[in-house]
Structure formats: structure tokens, C-alpha cells
N, C-alpha and C positions, 0 to 999 in steps of 0.2 A: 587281226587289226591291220587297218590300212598304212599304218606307218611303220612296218616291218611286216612286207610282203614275203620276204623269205623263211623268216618264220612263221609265220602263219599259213604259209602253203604246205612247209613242211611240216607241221603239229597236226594238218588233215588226214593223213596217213595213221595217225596212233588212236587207240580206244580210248574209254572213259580213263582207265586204269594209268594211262597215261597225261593225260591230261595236268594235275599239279607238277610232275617237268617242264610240262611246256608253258604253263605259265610261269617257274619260276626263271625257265629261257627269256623269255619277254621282260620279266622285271631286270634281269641281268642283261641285255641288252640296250634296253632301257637306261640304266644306269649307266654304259660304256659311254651314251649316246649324251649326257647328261654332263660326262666329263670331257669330251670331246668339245661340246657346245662352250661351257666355262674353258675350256685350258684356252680357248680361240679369244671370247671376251679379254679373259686376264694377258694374253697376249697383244689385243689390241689397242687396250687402256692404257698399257706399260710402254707400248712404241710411240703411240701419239704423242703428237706435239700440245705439254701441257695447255698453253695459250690460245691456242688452233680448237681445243676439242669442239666448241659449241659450232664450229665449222665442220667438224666431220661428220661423216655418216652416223645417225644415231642408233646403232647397231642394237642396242639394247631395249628399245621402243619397240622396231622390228620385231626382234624374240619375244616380246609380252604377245604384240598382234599374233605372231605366228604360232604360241601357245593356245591364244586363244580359240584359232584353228583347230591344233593337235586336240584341244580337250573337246570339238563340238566333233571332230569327226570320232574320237572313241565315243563318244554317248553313243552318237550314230550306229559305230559297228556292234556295240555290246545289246540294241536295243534290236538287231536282226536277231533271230533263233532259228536256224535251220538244223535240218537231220543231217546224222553225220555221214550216212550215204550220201548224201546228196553233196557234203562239201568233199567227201571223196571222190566221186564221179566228176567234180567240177574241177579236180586237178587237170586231167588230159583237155578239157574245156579251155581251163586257163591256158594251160601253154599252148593250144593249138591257136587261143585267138591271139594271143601275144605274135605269136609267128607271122599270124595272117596279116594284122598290122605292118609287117615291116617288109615283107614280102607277100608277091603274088603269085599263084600256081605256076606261072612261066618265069617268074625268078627277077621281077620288074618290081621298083618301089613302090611302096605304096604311099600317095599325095594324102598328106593330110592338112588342114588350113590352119593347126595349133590351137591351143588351149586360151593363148592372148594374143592382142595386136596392140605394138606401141607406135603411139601417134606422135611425128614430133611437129612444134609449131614454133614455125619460124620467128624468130627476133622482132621486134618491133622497132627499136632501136639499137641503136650501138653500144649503148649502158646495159642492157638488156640482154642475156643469153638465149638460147633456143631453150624453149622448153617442153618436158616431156609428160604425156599424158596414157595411162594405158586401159585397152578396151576389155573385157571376157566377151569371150567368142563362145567359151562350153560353159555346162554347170558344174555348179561347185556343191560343197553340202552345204555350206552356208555364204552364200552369196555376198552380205552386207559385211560379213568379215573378211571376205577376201577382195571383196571392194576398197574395205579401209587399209588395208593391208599395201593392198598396189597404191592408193591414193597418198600414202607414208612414203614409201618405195622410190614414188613419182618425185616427193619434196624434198625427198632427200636428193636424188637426182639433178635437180635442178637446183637446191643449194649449193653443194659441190659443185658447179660448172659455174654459175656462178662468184662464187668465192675464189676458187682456183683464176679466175679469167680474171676480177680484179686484183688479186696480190702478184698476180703475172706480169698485169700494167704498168700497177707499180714499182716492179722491180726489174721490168724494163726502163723505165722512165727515171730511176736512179742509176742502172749499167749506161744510160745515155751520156747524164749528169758527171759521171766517174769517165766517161772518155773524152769529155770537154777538158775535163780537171786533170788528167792523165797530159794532153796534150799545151795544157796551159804551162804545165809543171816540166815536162820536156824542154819546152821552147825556155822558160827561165832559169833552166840550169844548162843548158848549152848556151845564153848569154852569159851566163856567171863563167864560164871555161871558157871563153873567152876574154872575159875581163879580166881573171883570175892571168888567165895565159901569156897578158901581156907586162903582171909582173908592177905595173908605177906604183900602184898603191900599195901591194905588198912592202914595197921599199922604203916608201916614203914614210909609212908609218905601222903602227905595227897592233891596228885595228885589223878586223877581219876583213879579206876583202867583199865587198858587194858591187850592185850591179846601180847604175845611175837610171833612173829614169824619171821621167817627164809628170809631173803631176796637173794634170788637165783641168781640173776641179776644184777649187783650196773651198768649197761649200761643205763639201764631205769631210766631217769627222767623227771621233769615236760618239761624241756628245749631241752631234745636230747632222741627221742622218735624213734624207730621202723617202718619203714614202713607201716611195716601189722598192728600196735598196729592204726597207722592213719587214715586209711582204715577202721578200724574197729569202730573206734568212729566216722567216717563222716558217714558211714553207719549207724549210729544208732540215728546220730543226726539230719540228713540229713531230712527235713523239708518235703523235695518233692519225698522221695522215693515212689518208685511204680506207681508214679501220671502219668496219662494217660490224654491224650487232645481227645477229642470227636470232630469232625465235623457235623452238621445235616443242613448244607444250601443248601448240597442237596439228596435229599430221595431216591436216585435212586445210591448214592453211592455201586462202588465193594466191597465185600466181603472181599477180599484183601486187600483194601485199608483200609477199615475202623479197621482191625487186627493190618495194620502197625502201624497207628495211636494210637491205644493203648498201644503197648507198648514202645510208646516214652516217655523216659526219661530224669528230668534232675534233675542235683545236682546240690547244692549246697554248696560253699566253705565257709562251716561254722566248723571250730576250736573253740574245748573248752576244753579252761584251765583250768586244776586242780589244786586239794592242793597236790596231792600227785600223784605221776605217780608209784613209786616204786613195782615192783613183790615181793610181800611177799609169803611163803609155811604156808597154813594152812588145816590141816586135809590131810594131803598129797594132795593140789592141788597148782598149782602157782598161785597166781591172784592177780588184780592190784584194787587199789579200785583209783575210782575217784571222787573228789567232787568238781563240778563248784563252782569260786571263785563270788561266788555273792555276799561276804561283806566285810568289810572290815576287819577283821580279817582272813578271808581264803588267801585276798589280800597279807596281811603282811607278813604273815606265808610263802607263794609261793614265795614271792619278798626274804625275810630272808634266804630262801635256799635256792634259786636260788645262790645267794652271799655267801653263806656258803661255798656251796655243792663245785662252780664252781670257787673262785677265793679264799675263806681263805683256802681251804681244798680241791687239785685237787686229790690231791693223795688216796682221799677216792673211789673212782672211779672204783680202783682195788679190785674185788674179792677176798675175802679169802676165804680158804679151806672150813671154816666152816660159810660164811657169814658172814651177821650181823643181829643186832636186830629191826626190826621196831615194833612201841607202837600204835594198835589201840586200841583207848581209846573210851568211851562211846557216844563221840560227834561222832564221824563218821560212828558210829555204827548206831544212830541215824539219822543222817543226810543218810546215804544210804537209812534206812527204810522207808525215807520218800519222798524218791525219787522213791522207789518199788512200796510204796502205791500210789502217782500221777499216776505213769502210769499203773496202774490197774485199775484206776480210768477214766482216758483217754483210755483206752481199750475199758471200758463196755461201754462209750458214743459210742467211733467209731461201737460198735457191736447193741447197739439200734440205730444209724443211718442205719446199714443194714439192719435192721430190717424194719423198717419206709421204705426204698428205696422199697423192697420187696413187703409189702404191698400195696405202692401208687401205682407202677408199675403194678400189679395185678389189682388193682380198676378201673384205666385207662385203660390197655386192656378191662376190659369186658365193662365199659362204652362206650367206643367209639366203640367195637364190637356192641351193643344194639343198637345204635343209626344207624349206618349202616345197623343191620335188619329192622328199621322203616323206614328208606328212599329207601332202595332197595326191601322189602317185601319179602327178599330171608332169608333164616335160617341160617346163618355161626357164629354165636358165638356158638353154641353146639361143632362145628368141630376146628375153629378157641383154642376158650378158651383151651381145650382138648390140644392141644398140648403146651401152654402157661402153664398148669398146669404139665404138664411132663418134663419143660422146667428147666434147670441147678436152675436158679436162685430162683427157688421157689422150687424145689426137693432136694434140700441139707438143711439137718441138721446141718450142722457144724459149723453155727454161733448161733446156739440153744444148742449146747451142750454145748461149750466156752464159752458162757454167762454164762449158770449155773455153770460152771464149778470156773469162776472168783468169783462169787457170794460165789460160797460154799469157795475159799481159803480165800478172802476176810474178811468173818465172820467170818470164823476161826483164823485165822495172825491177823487182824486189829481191829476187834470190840468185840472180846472176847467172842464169841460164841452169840452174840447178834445182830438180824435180825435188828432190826428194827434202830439200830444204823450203822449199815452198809450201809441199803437203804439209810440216810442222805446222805449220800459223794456217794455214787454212782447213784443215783435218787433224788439229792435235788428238791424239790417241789419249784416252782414258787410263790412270795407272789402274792395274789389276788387284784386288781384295789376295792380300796372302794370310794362309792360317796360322804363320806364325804370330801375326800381331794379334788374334783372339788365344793363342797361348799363353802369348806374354802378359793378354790382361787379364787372364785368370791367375797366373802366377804370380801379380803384382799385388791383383785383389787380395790374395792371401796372406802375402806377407805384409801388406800397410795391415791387415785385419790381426794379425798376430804381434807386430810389434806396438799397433795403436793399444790394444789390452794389455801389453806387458808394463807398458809406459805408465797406464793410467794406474793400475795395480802398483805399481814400486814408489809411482810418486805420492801417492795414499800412502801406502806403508813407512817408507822412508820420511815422509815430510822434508825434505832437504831444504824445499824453496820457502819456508817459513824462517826468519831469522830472528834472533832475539833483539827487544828492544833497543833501539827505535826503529830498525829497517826491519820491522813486521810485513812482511810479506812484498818486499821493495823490487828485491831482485826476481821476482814472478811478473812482476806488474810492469816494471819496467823493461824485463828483455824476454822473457819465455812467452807474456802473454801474447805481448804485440805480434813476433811472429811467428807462434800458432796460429793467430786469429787471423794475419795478412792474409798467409798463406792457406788456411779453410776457406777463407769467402773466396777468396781469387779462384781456385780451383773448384769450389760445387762452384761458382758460377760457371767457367769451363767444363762441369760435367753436364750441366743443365744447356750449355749451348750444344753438347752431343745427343743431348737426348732431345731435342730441336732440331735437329739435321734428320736425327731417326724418325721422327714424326713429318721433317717435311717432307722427308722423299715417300713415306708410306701415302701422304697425301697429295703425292703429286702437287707439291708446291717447288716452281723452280726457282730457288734459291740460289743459284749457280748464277742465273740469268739476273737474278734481282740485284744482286752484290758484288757483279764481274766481277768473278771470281774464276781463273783460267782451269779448264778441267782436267790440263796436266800435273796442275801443283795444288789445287784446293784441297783443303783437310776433311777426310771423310769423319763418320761417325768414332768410326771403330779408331783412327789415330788418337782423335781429341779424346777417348778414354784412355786409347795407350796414354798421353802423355800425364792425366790426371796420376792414373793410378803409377805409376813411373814417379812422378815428381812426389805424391803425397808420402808413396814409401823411400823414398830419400832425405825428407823433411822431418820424418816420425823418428827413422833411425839416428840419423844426425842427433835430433832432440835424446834420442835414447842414449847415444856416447855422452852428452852432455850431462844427463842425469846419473848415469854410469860415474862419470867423474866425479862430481858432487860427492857421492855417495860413500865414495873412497879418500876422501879428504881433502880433495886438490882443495888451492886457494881458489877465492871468486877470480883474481887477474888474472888465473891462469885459465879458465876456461870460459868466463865470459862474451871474449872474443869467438867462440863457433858460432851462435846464432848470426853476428854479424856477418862470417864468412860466409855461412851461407847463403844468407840473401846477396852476397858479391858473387860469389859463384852462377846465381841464377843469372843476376844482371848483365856475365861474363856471356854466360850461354847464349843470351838472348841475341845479343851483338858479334856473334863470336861469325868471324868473313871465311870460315869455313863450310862447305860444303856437306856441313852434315847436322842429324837432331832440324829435319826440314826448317832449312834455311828459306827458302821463298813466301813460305809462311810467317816465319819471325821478323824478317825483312817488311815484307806487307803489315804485318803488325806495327812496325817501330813507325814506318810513312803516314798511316793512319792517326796514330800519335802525335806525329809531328803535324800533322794536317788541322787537329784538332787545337790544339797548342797554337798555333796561327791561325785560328780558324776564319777572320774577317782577311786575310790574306791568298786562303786556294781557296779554289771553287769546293763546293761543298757538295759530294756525291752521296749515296744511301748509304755504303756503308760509313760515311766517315760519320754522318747523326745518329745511325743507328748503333757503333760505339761510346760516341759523346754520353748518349741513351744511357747504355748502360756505366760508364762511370759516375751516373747519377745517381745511381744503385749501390757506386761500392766507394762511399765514403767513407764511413767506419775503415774500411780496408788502406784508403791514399791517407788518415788522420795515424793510424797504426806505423805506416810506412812512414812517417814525417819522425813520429815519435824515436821509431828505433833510426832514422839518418841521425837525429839529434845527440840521439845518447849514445852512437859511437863516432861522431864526427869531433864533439866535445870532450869524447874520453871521460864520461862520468864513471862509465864502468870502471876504472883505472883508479877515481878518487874515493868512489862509493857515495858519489852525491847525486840520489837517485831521484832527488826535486829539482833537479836544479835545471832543466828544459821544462818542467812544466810550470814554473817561476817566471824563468824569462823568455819562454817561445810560446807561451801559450798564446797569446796574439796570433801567429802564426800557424798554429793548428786550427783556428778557425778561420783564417785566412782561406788554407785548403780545403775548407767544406763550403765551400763561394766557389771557391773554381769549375768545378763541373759544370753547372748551372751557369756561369757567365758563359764557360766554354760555348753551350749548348747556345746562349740566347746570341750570340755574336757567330753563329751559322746560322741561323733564324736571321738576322739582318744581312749575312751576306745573299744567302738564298731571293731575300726580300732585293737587292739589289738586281742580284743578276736576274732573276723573272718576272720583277714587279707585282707580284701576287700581295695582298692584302693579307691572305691568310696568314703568312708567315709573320707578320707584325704578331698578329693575335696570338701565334704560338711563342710566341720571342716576351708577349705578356705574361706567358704560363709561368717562364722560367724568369719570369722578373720578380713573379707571388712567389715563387720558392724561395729566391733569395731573401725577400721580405720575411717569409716566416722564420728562415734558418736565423736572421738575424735578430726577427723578436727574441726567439732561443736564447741564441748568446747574451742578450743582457740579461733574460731572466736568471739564468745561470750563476751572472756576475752579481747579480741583487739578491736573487735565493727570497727575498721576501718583496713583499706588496702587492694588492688586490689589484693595483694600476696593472702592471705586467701581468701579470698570469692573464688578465679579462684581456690585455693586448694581443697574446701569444695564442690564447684562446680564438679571438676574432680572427686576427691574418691568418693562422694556423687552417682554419675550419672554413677560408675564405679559396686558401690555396687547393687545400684537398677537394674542393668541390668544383675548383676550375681545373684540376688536373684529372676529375673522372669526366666530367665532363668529354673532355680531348683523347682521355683513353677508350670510352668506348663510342663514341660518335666520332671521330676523327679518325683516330690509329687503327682502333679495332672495325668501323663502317658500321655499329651497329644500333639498335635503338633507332628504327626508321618506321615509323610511323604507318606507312600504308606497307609495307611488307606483307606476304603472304606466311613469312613464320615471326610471329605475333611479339613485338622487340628486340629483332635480329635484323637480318636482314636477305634479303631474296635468294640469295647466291650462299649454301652454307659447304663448304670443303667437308665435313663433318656431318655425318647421318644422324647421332643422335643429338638435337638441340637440349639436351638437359646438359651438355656438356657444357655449354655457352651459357647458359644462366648459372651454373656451378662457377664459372671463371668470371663471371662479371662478381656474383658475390663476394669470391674471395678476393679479388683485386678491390675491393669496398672495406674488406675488414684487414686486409694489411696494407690501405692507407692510410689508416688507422692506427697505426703503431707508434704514432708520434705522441699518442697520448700518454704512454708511459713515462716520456721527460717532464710531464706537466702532474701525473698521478706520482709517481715515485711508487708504485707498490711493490712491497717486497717478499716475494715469495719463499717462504721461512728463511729454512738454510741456504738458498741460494744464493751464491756471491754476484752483487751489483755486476763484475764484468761478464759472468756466465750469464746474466740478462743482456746485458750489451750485445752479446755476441749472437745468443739467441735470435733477437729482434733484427739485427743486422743481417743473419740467414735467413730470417723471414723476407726479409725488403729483395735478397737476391731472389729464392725461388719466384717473389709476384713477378721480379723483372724473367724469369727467364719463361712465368706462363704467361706475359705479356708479348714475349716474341713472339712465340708460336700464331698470334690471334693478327698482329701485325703484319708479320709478311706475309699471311694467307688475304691480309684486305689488299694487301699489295701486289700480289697475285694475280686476285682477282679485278683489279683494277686495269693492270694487264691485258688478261684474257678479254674482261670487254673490250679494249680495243684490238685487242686481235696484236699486240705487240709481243712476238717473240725474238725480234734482234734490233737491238738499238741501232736509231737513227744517226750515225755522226757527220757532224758539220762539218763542212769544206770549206777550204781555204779561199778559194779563186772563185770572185762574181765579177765577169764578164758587165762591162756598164755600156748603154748605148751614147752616143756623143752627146745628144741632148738631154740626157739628164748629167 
């Protein structure tokens, strides 16, 4: 066989009798060759840059072509039949012509013209790279495939140099941007030390000090802005600029086309509001400093002058001769520098993604050239590679100069001339997987699994929590149930966000990237079930000393009090300013919270909707929590009046089944502010029909009877649910598209088998659906009303936790079409010419 010459030169030598060795050498070769081919694939899928791929070489298209090869040339070798003398006699034949090939009887090389010739053709324009075209010079066995083969080869080739040359441009043309703003930011803090330096303002008062300067402009503010000033912040903020869409479905694609195709563009109608819009003159330059209102104090401050500037004080509007004064004071001096240093920081990532593209792209040519010599036996990676190595994408320095270039100002501006403080933020190191933490969660799993059955077992046997009339089952209801049930939904929902991590990373969805999320402190899979299985067997045992007591006599006021401790304990942990039980995590959790909780106040990022999300999921769970603050803030437990929050708070347990949902729709209108999108009203609609249905609920509840409500509850109910799949799977999930190639999906699936996707559309259908048990009441014999509650309320979390997974893969993929693997951040300092 021609794709293992040394095997098959060497099995000429052996009789019949031999023969089933040698072929079962071939199959075992074969196989080596099989795993070598895959170890290199799964090697090369894992390093890419998840966003980039439809930009890489399509290494995998390649191996189909070059199979298709391998299999015409065995037909080929199997359908020759020679005698076995004769391939023995062709041994000394072979290696004598192998010799004569590479040398001549007087010991001179031998010229050979090669197997191919690649043609390159020069650039047409400037947008346009050189591209590469290749000729056969010899024959092949099968000609048209190893035509289509080079003609794939050829487009990949010129994709790659292409792609590399524009994200190169680009990220030159922001290291530009970042030396403007480097040097903008220089010159207004060595005025600030100076003004600082000479101490009057310091003294006089006991504000910060700032720097005075000249406002040229009074046209310019945060509210009535410039044209060109517009343009120039959408350009900068513009999420999708330069992003290029690739096609590779077919290999045989023109030259032409595949050109057009990269530089299609799109933007983005994303507006961002400052604290200040104003053109100030410093060092003799005009410039506008801008700082996104992402808190609420930048909020106030924007809202306060807006009303100042524009209804107590129009007439300020007008120019004087000599201006006026604007006060940059140390805060915004700051707040720029630290918006310089992100995106120098997202520079050097996007320039080690070139880097990483460069290299993969290079390992893949000569790989699959290699492999190509071994199934054809012809020599073209020498000639092939040769031009690959002269080729734009791997011939240019200029993402090796601007690396170091970032690095050297970097150190110098931000880490005070200290290397290794610098690599932290610009090369944070990844924490390491330890086997202790998969010890720990098997040994947790066992003991939550041994004490959860003792629990259940004793509290059957014993009955404790049933009390003779009238507190029939008061004290279950009132303190064991709630936080049981808090603490199960809370937790499977924290195990289902690890078993979402485990799925994104298997699918190559970057999660890290979508939800800046630092890759020093994010919580991997394996933690988020450490902590599951960790807290749930501290919850079970707790419950078990509590049941324990009971059982032995204690009074109710004597042990009452532990369920309550220990939800204090947890709330302790959560806030606790020590450095341990991953504090940057819990940290980031409580900000996210607070984000939400204000949420028409900060600016509104993915993760903070994509939690709001989910508190919309765990009602039952915040109505639980409300329940048990009530009944030990009141001290019912102490008088044994186990109605008497649900008497006089019950108002306010439905109070908190509103909150979510306004949460959600009041980041919907801040979102709708800051980028002016339409869509966001419409979603901001979604969580207005929730609120409406939850509210039919509640009176139905409070009337229990009439055909009016129920047909009410019935309508808004069946009105909501149908605007809310609606948005789950055409909006959040991208699916249900019409001209798709997979037939109510959509074009792009992360997921090979599509039955999985009509599996999750169905069942996110039937437990939207779960709301018709508060309008059916059925009662499932012996089961107790709150073991339904709680049932149904584990349903609503797992739909929310198979809604994530469907979510951030459209989010993903939304992503990768534009070719966005590092966020764009906005800069402070735009340079304005006199006459605008």
C-alpha cells in the first residue's frame, strides 16, 4: 500500500504463509496513524481561539479531502495483482531508483521541477491580500481530488492572510488610539501635580484638588452632542468593528468572493453616556473627557446637570469671550486611568490571540501537508510549506513589536517599573485543578446521601414535627419547611450552574469571555459542586441535631432558634472580609446583587441580567426567605403564634414575587437608555406580562372563587406564557429561523445531535406550563400541598438552568460571527478640532 511504503516494502520479502502478519502490521499501523491524526485535531480544536475558529484553517474539511485520496489510492493499490517474485525482485529496483533520484553516479543532485507549483498573485488593492493559487506539475491517481484538495488548501491560505492582516489593522489602529490617550492622560496629571503642588486649593477648601481649565465649547453636552463627536464614540465602542464573516462550506470558493466576504461589516447602535461631555483646553489641546455612567453616583451627577445645565440655567449655554471653568478633579483622573489601563490590557489579550492564530495555523499547514506526503508518496510540503512561511500572516512582525511595545508602556504607566506585577494583569495565570477538591466532593456526596436518609427515616418514624391540636403541623410549616426548601432550590440551582460550566467548556462556549469573569478567581465546575455538596451536608446535619433534639424532649424555644442560626451563619459566610471560602467570588456575587437591586442606577452588563434571569426562577425560594426573616425577626417562635406573619405580612410575601421581574424590567429600560435599541422596550414588555399574571394570581388566591378571575388568570396567564416562549426561543435561544439549513434551529448548532434542541424547546413548553397547577389545584393523593409547591418550583429551576446552557451558546455564537474575542473598552479622551 502506497501510504505505508515501509511496510509494504518490507511484507515483499515474506511468502503466502506470512502474509496475515503483514496485514495485521498494516491494520496496526494504520490505527497508530489514526490516533496520531485525531490526538493533533483534539489538540487543535482545544487551543483555538473559541471566536476566531470559523477564521482558522479548516483542518478538518482538509482530512475529509485527503481521505478521500487515501481511499482512491488503496482501491488503486489493491486492484494491481502482481507475482510475488516479481515484487521481490522490485525490492533492489525500488531502492536503487530511490538512490538514483537524489543522487547521480558522480555524487551531484539530482534537479527535479517538483510535484506542484504555487502561483502567487499579487494584491489588487490595499483591502485585498496576495493570493495563492497552486498548479500539478506530475500525476496523481486521481487528479480531480487532488485538484480539489490544493483548491481547499489554496482558500484556506488566503483566508488566513487575509483575516490575520485585518485584525492586525485593527489592532494597530487601537495601539494608535491607546498612545494618543497614554499621552493625553500623562500631560493631565502632570498638570494636576502641579496644581496639586502649589497647595491654595488644598487649603482653602477641603474638596479634591483639580485642574482648571478652559471650556471652549458650552454647545457640547452630555444631552446635545455633535455629530462627528457620535461617530466617534460608536467607532470606538462599536463592539463589531472590523469583524469579518468567513464562509468555508465551500472550498472551491472565488477569490473574489471570499475578499467581499471579509470585509463585511456591521455596527452596532450602541450609545454611551457620560458624566461629562464638555470640551475643555488643556495644554493647549481641546478635549472631552468621557466617563460611562456605570454607578450611581456618575447616574446623579449626569441626571443633576442635565436639569441644571438645560431647564434652571438655559442661558449658560452661551459662550463667553473667555469661557468658563471646568474642575477635573482626581476622581476622573482616575476613573480615565483606569479605563486606559483595561484596554491595554484587552489589547495584549487580542495580540496573544494573534499570536496563538499564527502558530495554530502554521502547525496545521505543515500537519496536514505531512500527511498528504504519506498518502500520496509525492514530496510537496518542502515546496508547499515554503510559501506558507513567506506568506503575510506569518511574515509580519507587527503584532510582535506592539506586544512588546504595550508591555514596555504598561510597566512603565501601571506597575511602576515592576515586571512581574505587570504580567499579573496582563498574563494572569490560570489556578490549577487539585484532586483534592474531587475527593472532597465525593466525600461530601456521601455523607449529604447518608444523613439526607437518616433524616427522612427518623422524621417518619418519630413524627416530632406534627403537634397536637391546634398547631397541627405548624412548626414544619413554619420553620423546617421554609428552610429546607430555601436552601434545595438555591443549591440544585448552583449545582445545575456547574453542570453548565461542564457543558460550556466541553462545547467550547466561552463563558469566561461572555461574563468577564477574571481567569484567576472564576469558579470552575469542580468548586461550584464543592460548595453544593459542602453546604447541603451542613444544612441536612444541622437539620439532623435539630431533629435529634426534638426527639429527646427539648422545648420548641429551646431549639427553635438553629434553623434561624443557620441561615445567619450562611449570610455571615457570604460577607465574611476574610480571605477565605473564595472570597472574590462571594464578593462578585453580593456587587451583582447590589447591581440588580439598583438596577436603573449602574449600567447593566450580561452578567448582572443574566442573574436578575435567574431570580425570576427562584421565587418560591426569596417568598421562603421572607417567610422565615418574619418568623424570627417577630419572635413567633418564642410565642408559638405560627399565623401571625402570614396574617399580617402576607402583603408583603407577594410584594417579593414583583421584585424579580420589576428588577429585570428596570434593566430593560436602563439598557433601553444607554443604547437606544427598541428591542429592549419589547423585552422590558415581557417582564411587564409577568408581573400582570403573577398579579391576576394573587387576587385569585384572595377570592378563591368566580368565573371572572379564574377566565382573568386564565387570559393574562396563557397571554404571558406565550410572549415569554416566544423570546426564549427566538430571541435568547436564536432559534426557530425560518430559512435555516437545520429545519427550526438555526444555521450555527454548538451541538451535533439537533434532537437535542427540539428535546429543550419541548420541555421548556411544558414547564412553562406549570402555572396551571395554582389555577387546577390537583391533588396528588397522599401528597402534601407543600411537597407539590416545592416539586414545581424544582421544576421552574432545572427549565431555568436548561435555558442557560441554550443562551449563552446564542451568545456565543453571536460572538464568533463577529469575530469578537476581547472587548472593546471606551476611552476617556477625544481630542476635538477648533471648529467643531
Amino acid at each position: 500500500m502506497s501510504s505505508w511504503p515501509s511496510i509494504e516494502t518490507h511484507s515483499q520479502a515474506y511468502t503466502h504463509q506470512t502474509q496475515p502478519l503483514t496485514f495485521l502490521s498494516e491494520i496496526k499501523a494504520q490505527i497508530e496513524k489514526n490516533k496520531k491524526m485525531v490526538k493533533f485535531s483534539k489538540q487543535f480544536e482545544g487551543q483555538l481561539v473559541p471566536e476566531w475558529k470559523e477564521a482558522f484553517v479548516d483542518y478538518w474539511q482538509l482530512k475529509k479531502d485527503l481521505k478521500k485520496i487515501h481511499l482512491i489510492n488503496t482501491t488503486t493499490d489493491n486492484n494491481i495483482n502482481t507475482p510475488i517474485k516479481q515484487q521481490t525482485n522490485s525490492i533492489p529496483n525500488t531502492l536503487f531508483s530511490n538512490f538514483r533520484k537524489r543522487f547521480s553516479l558522480f555524487g551531484h543532485q539530482h534537479k527535479d521541477h517538483g510535484a506542484i507549483q504555487v502561483h502567487k498573485k499579487l494584491a489588487s488593492s490595499a483591502s485585498k491580500g496576495d493570493m495563492y493559487e497552486t498548479e500539478l506539475l506530475e500525476q496523481f491517481a486521481d487528479t480531480d481530488a487532488t485538484k480539489e484538495f490544493f483548491a481547499c488548501l489554496d482558500h484556506q491560505l488566503n483566508k488566513v492572510n487575509q483575516f490575520f492582516k485585518t485584525k492586525e489593522a485593527e489592532f494597530m489602529e487601537r495601539g494608535e488610539s491607546l498612545k494618543k490617550q497614554m499621552e493625553i492622560l500623562i500631560e493631565v496629571k502632570t498638570a494636576f501635580k502641579k496644581q496639586r503642588g502649589k497647595g491654595a486649593i488644598a487649603q482653602e477648601s477641603k474638596e479634591d484638588p483639580s485642574i482648571s481649565c478652559t471650556i471652549t465649547c458650552e454647545e457640547d453636552s452630555v444631552k446635545d452632542r455633535t455629530e462627528q463627536d457620535q461617530l466617534q464614540e460608536n467607532n470606538i465602542d462599536d463592539t463589531g468593528k472590523n469583524d469579518v464573516r468567513f464562509t468555508d462550506s465551500l472550498c472551491s470558493e472565488s477569490s473574489d468572493d471570499v475578499g467581499n466576504s471579509l470585509m463585511q461589516m456591521r455596527g452596532e447602535d450602541a450609545k454611551m453616556r457620560t458624566l461629562s461631555g464638555r470640551v475643555f483646553n488643556c495644554q493647549g489641546k481641546n478635549l472631552r473627557i468621557n466617563i460611562p455612567l456605570t454607578t450611581p453616583t456618575r447616574t446623579f451627577s449626569a441626571l443633576s446637570y442635565l436639569v441644571w445645565e438645560d431647564l434652571m440655567n438655559p442661558s449658560s449655554k452661551k459662550c463667553g469671550p473667555e469661557g468658563r471653568k471646568l474642575q477635573v478633579n482626581r476622581t476622573k483622573l482616575h476613573h480615565a486611568e483606569k479605563m486606559i489601563r483595561g484596554a491595554y490590557v484587552e489589547l495584549y489579550k487580542g495580540l496573544g490571540y494573534l499570536k496563538t492564530y499564527r502558530t495554530l495555523n502554521m502547525l496545521a499547514f505543515m500537519k496536514i501537508l505531512k500527511k498528504f506526503d504519506k498518502v500520496t508518496g509525492k514530496q510537496v510540503l518542502p515546496i508547499y510549506h515554503k510559501e506558507v512561511e513567506r506568506s503575510y500572516f506569518n511574515s509580519s512582525d507587527k503584532v510582535m513589536n506592539l506586544a512588546d511595545e504595550v508591555e514596555e508602556l504598561f510597566i512603565k504607566h501601571f506597575a511602576d517599573e515592576d515586571r512581574r506585577k505587570a504580567m499579573k494583569y496582563l498574563k494572569p495565570q490560570q489556578r490549577k485543578d487539585s484532586h483534592a477538591v474531587t475527593f472532597f466532593i465525593g466525600l461530601f456526596t456521601g455523607c449529604f446521601l447518608a444523613l439526607f436518609a437518616g433524616y427522612v427515616i427518623v422524621a417518619h418514624m418519630k413524627d416530632v414535627y406534627r403537634r397536637p391540636k391546634p398547631h397541627s403541623n405548624s412548626v414544619y410549616m413554619e420553620t423546617v419547611y421554609p428552610v429546607l426548601s430555601m436552601f434545595s432550590l438555591l443549591f440544585l440551582h448552583f449545582f445545575l450552574y456547574g453542570c453548565n460550566i461542564f457543558a460550556w467548556r466541553k462545547a467550547r462556549i466561552n463563558y469566561s469571555f461572555i461574563f468577564e469573569l477574571s481567569p484567576t478567581r472564576e469558579l470552575k465546575y469542580r468548586d461550584v459542586f464543592l460548595i453544593c455538596t459542602t453546604s447541603m451536608t451542613a444544612v441536612i446535619g444541622v437539620m439532623f441535631v435539630h431533629l435529634s433534639l426534638l426527639t429527646k424532649g427539648y422545648t420548641l424555644a429551646e431549639v427553635q432558634a438553629i434553623p434561624g442560626l443557620l441561615v445567619l451563619i450562611f449570610l455571615l459566610v457570604l460577607v465574611c472580609p476574610f480571605n477565605i471560602i473564595y472570597r472574590s467570588s462571594r464578593y462578585r456575587f453580593l456587587r451583582v446583587i447590589r447591581n440588580i437591586i439598583l438596577s436603573p442606577l449602574y449600567k447593566v452588563v450580561m452578567l448582572d441580567f443574566f442573574m436578575a434571569d435567574q431570580l425570576c426562577s427562584q421565587i418560591p425560594m426569596l417568598r421562603n426567605l421572607e417567610s422565615v426573616a418574619c418568623y424570627y425577626i417577630t419572635r413567633s417562635y418564642k410565642t408559638e403564634d405560627y399565623g401571625y406573619c402570614n396574617k399580617h405580612y402576607r402583603d408583603l410575601a407577594y410584594a417579593v414575587s414583583f421584585l424579580p421581574y420589576y428588577w429585570r424590567a428596570m434593566q430593560c429600560a436602563r439598557r433601553w437608555f444607554d443604547e437606544g435599541q427598541t428591542s429592549h422596550l419589547i423585552n422590558l414588555g415581557k417582564y411587564v406580562s409577568a408581573m400582570l399574571a403573577a398579579g391576576a394570581k394573587v387576587a385569585f388566591e384572595k377570592e378563591k372563587e368566580g368565573a371572572g378571575w379564574l377566565c382573568l388568570v386564565v387570559v393574562v396567564s396563557s397571554s404571558a406564557t406565550v410572549y415569554q416562549l416566544y423570546w426564549d426561543f427566538v430571541k435568547d435561544w436564536g432559534l426557530l429561523q425560518m430559512n435555516s439549513k437545520n429545519p427550526w434551529l438555526r444555521n450555527e448548532l454548538m451541538l451535533r445531535r439537533k434532537i437535542i434542541y427540539y428535546f429543550a424547546m419541548g420541555l421548556n413548553l411544558i414547564l412553562r406550563l406549570a402555572w396551571l397547577q395554582t389555577v387546577l389545584h390537583y391533588k396528588f393523593q397522599q401528597v402534601d400541598d407543600s411537597v407539590t409547591a416545592l416539586f414545581l418550583a424544582a421544576l421552574e429551576v432545572i427549565r431555568r438552568g436548561l435555558w442557560n446552557f441554550f443562551r449563552l451558546e446564542n451568545e456565543h455564537l453571536n460572538n464568533a460571527g463577529h469575530f469578537r474575542a476581547v472587548k472593546t473598552v471606551p476611552l476617556p479622551f477625544h481630542e476635538v478640532d477648533e471648529e467643531d
